[in-house]
MARTOR-718169 format. One line per field, with one value per residue (C-alpha): z, x, y; chain; residue in one letter. Coordinates in Angstrom, 1 decimal, padded with zeros to 4 digits, m for minus. Layout:
% residues N
Z c(Z|...)
X c(X|...)
Y c(Y|...)
chain c(A|...)
resn c(A|...)
//
This chain:
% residues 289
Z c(220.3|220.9|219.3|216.4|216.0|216.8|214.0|211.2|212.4|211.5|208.0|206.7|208.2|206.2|202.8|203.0|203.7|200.5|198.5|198.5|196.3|198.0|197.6|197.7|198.3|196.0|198.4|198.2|198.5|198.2|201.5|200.1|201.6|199.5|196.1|194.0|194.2|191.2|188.9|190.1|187.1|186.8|185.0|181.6|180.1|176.9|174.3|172.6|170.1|166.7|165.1|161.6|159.0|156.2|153.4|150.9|148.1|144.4|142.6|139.9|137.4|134.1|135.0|132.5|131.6|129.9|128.3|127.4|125.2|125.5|122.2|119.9|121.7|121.6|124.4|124.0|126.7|127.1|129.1|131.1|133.9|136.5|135.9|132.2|132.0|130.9|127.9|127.3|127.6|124.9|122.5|123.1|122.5|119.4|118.0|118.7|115.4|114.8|118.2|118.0|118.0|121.7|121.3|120.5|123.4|127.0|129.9|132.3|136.1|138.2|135.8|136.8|133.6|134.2|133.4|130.5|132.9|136.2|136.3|136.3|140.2|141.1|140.5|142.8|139.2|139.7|137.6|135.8|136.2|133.7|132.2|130.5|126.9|125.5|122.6|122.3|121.6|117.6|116.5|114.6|115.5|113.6|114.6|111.7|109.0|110.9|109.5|111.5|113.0|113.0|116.5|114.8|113.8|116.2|117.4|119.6|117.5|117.4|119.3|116.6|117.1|116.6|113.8|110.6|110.4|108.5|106.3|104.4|100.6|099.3|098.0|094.9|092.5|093.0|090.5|089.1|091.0|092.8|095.7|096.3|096.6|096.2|097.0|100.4|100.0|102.5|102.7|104.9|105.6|107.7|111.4|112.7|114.9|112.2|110.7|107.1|106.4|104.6|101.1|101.8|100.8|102.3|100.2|101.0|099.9|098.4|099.5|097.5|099.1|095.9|096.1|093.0|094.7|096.8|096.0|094.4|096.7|096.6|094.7|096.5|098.1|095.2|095.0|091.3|090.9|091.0|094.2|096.6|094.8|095.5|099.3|100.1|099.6|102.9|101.4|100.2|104.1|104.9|102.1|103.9|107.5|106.5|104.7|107.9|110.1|108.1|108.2|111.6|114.1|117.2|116.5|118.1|116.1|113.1|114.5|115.0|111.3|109.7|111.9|110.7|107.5|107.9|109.7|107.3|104.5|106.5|104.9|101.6|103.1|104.4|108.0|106.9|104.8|107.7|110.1|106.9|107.0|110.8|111.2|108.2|109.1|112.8|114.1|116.4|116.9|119.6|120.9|118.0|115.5)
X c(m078.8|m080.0|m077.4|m077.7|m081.5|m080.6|m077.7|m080.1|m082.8|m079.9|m079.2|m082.9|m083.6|m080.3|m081.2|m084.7|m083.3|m080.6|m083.7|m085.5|m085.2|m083.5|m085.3|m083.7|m085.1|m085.4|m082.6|m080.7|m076.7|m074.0|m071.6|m068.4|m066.2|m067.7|m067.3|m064.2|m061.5|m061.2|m057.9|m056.5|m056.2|m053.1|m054.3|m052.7|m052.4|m053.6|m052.7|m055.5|m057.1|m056.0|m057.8|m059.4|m057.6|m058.8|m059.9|m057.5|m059.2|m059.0|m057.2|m058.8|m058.1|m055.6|m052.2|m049.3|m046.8|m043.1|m042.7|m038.5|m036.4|m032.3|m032.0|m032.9|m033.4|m037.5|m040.4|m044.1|m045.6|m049.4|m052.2|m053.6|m056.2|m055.2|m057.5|m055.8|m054.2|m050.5|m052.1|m054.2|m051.6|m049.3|m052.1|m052.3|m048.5|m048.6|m051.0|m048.3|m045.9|m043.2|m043.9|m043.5|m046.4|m048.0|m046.6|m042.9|m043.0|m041.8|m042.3|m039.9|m040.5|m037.3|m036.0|m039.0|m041.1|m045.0|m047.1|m049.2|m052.8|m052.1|m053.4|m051.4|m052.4|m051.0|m047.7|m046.4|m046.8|m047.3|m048.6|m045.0|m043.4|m041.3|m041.7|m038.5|m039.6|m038.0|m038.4|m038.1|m035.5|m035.1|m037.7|m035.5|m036.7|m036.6|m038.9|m037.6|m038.8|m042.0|m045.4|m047.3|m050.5|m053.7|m055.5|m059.0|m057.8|m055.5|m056.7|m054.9|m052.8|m053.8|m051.7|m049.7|m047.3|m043.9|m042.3|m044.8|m048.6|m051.3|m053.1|m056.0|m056.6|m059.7|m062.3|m061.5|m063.6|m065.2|m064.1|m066.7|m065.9|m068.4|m068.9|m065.8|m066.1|m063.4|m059.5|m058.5|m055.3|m053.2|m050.0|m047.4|m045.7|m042.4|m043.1|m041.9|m039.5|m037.2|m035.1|m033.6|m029.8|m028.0|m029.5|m031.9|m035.9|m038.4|m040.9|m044.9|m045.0|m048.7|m049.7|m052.3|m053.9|m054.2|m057.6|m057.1|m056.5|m059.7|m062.1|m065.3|m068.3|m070.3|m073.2|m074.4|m076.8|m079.1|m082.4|m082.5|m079.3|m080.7|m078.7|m080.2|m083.8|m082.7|m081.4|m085.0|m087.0|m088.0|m088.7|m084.3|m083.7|m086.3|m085.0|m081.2|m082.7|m084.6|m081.0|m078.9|m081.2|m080.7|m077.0|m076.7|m078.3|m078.4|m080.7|m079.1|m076.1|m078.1|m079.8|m076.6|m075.5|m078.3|m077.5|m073.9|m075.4|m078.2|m075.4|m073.1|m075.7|m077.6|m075.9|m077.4|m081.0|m083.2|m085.0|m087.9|m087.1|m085.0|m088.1|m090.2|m087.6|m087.3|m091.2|m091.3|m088.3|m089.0|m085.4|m084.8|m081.7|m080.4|m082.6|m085.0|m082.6)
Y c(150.9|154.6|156.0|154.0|155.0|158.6|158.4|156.6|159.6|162.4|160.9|160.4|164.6|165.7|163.8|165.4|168.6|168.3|166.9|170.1|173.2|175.6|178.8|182.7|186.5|189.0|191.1|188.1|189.1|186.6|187.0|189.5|186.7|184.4|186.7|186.1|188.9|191.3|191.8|194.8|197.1|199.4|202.7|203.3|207.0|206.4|209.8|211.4|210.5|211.8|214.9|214.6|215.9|218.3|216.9|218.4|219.9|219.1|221.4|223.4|225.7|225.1|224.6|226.4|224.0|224.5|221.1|221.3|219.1|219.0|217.3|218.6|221.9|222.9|224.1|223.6|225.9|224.3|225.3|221.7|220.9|218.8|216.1|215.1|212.4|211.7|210.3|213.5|215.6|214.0|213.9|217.8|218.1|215.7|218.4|221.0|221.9|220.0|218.1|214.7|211.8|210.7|207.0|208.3|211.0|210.3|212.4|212.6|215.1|215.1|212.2|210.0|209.0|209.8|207.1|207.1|206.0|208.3|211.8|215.1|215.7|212.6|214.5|217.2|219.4|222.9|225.9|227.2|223.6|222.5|218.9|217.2|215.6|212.6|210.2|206.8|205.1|204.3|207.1|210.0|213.3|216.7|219.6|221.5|218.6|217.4|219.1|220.8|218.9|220.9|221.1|220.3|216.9|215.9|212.2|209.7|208.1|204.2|201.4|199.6|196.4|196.6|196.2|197.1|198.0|197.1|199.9|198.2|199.2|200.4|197.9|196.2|195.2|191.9|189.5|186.7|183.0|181.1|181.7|184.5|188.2|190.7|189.7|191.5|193.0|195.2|197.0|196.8|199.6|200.3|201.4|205.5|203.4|201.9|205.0|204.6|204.1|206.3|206.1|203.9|204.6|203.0|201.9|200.1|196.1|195.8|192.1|190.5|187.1|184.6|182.8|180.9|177.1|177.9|175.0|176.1|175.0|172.2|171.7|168.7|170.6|171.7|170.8|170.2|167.4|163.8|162.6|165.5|164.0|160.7|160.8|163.4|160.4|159.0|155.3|155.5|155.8|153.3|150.8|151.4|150.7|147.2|146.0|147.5|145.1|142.0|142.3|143.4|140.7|143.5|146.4|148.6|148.3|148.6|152.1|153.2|152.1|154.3|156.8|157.3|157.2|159.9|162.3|162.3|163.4|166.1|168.6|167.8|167.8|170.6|170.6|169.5|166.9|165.6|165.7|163.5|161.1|160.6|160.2|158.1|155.2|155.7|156.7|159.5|161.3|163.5|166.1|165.0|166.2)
chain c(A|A|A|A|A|A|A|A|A|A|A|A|A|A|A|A|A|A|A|A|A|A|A|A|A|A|A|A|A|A|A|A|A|A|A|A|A|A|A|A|A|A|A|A|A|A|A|A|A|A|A|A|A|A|A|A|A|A|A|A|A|A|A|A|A|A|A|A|A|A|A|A|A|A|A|A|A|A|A|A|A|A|A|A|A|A|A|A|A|A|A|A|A|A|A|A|A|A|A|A|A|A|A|A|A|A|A|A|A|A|A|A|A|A|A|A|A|A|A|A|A|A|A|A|A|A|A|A|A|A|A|A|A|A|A|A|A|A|A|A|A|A|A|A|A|A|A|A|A|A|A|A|A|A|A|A|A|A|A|A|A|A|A|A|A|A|A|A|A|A|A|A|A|A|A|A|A|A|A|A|A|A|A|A|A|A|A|A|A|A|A|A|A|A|A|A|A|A|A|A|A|A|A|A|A|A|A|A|A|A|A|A|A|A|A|A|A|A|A|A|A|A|A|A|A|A|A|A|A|A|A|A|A|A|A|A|A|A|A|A|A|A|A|A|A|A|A|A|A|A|A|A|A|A|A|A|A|A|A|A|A|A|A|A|A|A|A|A|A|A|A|A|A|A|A|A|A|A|A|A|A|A|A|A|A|A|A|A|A)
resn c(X|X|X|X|X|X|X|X|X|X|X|X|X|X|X|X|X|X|X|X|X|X|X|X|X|X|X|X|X|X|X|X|X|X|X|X|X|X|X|X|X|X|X|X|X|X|X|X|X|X|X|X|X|X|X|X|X|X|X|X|X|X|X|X|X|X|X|X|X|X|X|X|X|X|X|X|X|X|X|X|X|X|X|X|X|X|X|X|X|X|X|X|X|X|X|X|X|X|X|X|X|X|X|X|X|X|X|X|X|X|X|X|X|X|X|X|X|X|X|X|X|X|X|X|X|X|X|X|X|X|X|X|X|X|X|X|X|X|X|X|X|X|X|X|X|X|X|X|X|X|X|X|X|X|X|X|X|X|X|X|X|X|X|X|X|X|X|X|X|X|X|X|X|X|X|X|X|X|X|X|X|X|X|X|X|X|X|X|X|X|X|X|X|X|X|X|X|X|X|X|X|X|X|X|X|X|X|X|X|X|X|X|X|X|X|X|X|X|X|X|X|X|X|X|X|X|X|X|X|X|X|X|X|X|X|X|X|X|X|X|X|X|X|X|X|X|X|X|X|X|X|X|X|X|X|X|X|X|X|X|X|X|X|X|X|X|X|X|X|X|X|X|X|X|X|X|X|X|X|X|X|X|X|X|X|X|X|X|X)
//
């Protein structure tokens, strides 16, 4: 029986000892046997870091060029900056005598072609370098019979499509139809990539458009003709809206009827005769309209 008591004493003194907060000091340490083991760490030789590099600097100053074609045999020796672009620098060639236009030219370094959009010091080009020139295939080539270009005027020569272009004539006179000015014409003329047979000349086809089956326009719209005096009068569309009702039982349907009606006559009718009739019969439309 005492060891009962003693054993029911032992259990209340241990739950009131879990039950309360259990309380450290500030120079608290946790036991080292009690701390969890660190990963050993094998040391790594790791290489040095990289050094920067020098920023290379752009180059600057004009660059002489030997532009050289095999066939036909002819050099163009041209003075370019770095920052031209391939594009540039065939429009300076074009201007050259007897070179030939920037769209027919191909440039070729090491037998790689240089793209029309990159610059000249994207190329490993050097001052004294010499640049193969090419045409395109289908453009006849002649520096003996090609005029000279002058530098003054020299332009980039404007993309075209293949096959023909489109030269517009001058302004013709205008000739008296209602409602029609002058006739556009234009030309069409063969394109510098088609080269002529033997014997063969080629000549420009003059194209004329023929606006004679164009219809006259519509003079529905005056003010002055009795139907545009007739359909402006607000009690005509009120008339039309009492006999749509008595023939259609649902209003709505009969709305709708004058409203197919009054649309397909608005063209006839100004805006503010449009607003006198809507105020006046009492039917709006879409945004008011």
């Amino acid at each position: 029986m005492a060891e009962q008591a003693e054993l029911a004493f032992v259990k209340t003194f241990v739950n009131n000892l879990s039950s309360q907060p259990v309380t450290y000091a500030d120079d608290f340490q946790q036991p080292p046997e009690r701390s969890l083991r660190k990963v050993p760490v094998l040391p790594v030789e790791l290489p040095p870091p990289p050094e920067p590099k020098a920023s290379q600097a752009a180059p600057t100053g004009s660059l002489s060029i030997t532009f050289k074609s095999i066939k036909p045999a002819k050099s163009y020796a041209l003075c370019v900056q770095p920052t031209d672009t391939v594009s540039d620098i065939k429009t300076q060639l074009a201007s050259e005598p007897g070179a030939p236009p920037p769209d027919a030219q191909r440039l070729l370094l090491k037998g790689k072609a240089l793209a029309d959009n990159k610059l000249l010091q994207e190329y490993n080009i050097k001052d004294g370098d010499t640049v193969t020139l090419m045409v395109k295939p289908g453009f006849d080539w002649d520096p003996s019979k090609m005029p000279a270009s002058s530098p003054s005027v020299a332009a980039p020569t404007p993309q075209r499509a293949e096959g023909e272009s489109i030269t517009l004539l001058p302004e013709q006179p205008a000739r008296t139809r209602g409602g029609h000015g002058r006739t556009p014409s234009i030309v069409l003329s063969p394109s510098p990539s088609m080269s002529p047979s033997p014997g063969e000349k080629l000549i420009d086809i003059p194209l004329v458009l023929d606006t004679s089956n164009i219809p006259e326009p519509s003079q529905s719209g005056a003010t002055n003709t009795p139907y545009h005096v007739t359909i402006a009068q607000p009690t005509f569309w009120e008339h039309l809206y009492t006999f749509l009702k008595s023939e259609f039982p649902n209003a709505t349907d009969a709305a709708q009827a004058w409203e197919d009606f009054f649309c397909a006559s608005k063209g006839s009718l100004t805006v503010s005769e449009i607003a006198k009739i809507r105020d006046h019969v009492g039917v709006t439309g879409m945004a008011g309209s």
